[in-house]
N, C-alpha and C positions, 0 to 999 in steps of 0.2 A: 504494500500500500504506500502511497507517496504520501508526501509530509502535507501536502493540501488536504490530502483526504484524512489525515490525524485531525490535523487541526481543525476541521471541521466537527468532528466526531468528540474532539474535547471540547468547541465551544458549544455542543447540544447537551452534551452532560453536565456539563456546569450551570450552562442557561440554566435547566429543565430543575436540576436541583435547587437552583437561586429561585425560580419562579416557584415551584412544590412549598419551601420553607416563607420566601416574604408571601408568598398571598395568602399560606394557612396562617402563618402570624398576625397576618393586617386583617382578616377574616375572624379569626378570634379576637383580634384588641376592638373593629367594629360591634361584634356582638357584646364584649364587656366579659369573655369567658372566665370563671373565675381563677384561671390556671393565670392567664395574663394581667389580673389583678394582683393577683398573689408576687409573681415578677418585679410587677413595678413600682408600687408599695413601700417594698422596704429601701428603695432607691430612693425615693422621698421626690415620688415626680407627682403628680395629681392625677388622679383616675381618668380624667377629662384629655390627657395627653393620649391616651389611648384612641380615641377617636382621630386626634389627630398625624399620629404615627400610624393608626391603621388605614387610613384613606391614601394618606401620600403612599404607602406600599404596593396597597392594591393600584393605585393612580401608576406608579411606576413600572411594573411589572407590565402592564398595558403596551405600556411607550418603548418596553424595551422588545414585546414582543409584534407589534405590528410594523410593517414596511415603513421603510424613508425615514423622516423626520430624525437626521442625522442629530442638529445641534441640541435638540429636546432630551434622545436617546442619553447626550452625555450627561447632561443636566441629571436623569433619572440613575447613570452609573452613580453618578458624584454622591445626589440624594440618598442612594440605599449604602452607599460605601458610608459616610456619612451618620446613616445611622444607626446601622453595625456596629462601625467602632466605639462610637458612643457609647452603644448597648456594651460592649468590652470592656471599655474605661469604667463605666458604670459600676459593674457587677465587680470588677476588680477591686475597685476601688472601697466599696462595701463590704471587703472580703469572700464574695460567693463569687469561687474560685471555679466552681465546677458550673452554674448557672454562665458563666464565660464563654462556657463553648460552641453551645450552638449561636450566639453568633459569631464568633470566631470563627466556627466554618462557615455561613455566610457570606461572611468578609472575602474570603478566599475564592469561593463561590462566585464570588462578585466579580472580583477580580479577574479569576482567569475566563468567566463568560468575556468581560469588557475585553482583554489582552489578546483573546484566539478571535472576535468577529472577525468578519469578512471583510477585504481591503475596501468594498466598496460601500462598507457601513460604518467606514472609520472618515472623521474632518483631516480635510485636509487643507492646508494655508490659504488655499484658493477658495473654498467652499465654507468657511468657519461660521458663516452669519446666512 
């Protein structure tokens, strides 16, 4: 198999894993599930944030999956990288060390969807706006 056709095959796996995990997340934090209350709570963020960490998810996860709309798509990487690590920082920072990880892989998730797209889904100096 040629390295196009890897790369391809890593960026559906990642996608597909980054979309499964942010839309069951943003899909739970809209409904208010009590698993994702319980998360964010002792992070001492307001319930209310949930609504809005859960919309921007599912909102991104949209933008990263339908055609075109290059400079939006980055905007949506930046948004979910963004609130990964945050979620990271967060949980770290509170000492729930093992709540860390799934976004932690997320992050990563993120990442390597954003790093393997397709040359013709990536900005380029000519095309940025």
């Amino acid at each position: 198999m040629n390295k196009q056709r890897w790369n391809h095959i890593i960026y559906w796996v990642a996608t597909l894993l980054m979309v499964f995990g942010q839309f069951g997340s943003g899909a739970a934090a809209l409904l208010q599930l009590q698993g994702m209350v319980d998360l964010i709570i002792p992070l001492g963020y307001p319930q209310y944030f949930l609504y809005i960490i859960g919309m921007w998810k599912i909102l991104g996860v949209i933008v990263i999956l339908i055609p075109g709309y290059k400079l939006v798509k980055e905007w949506a990487y930046a948004g979910l990288f963004f609130a990964m690590t945050g979620a990271v920082f967060s949980h770290l920072a509170s000492g729930q060390i093992v709540e860390a990880s799934a976004p932690l892989m997320q992050t990563i998730f993120i990442v390597v969807s954003w790093y393997f797209r397709k040359p013709e889904m990536k900005l380029s100096p000519s095309n940025n706006f």
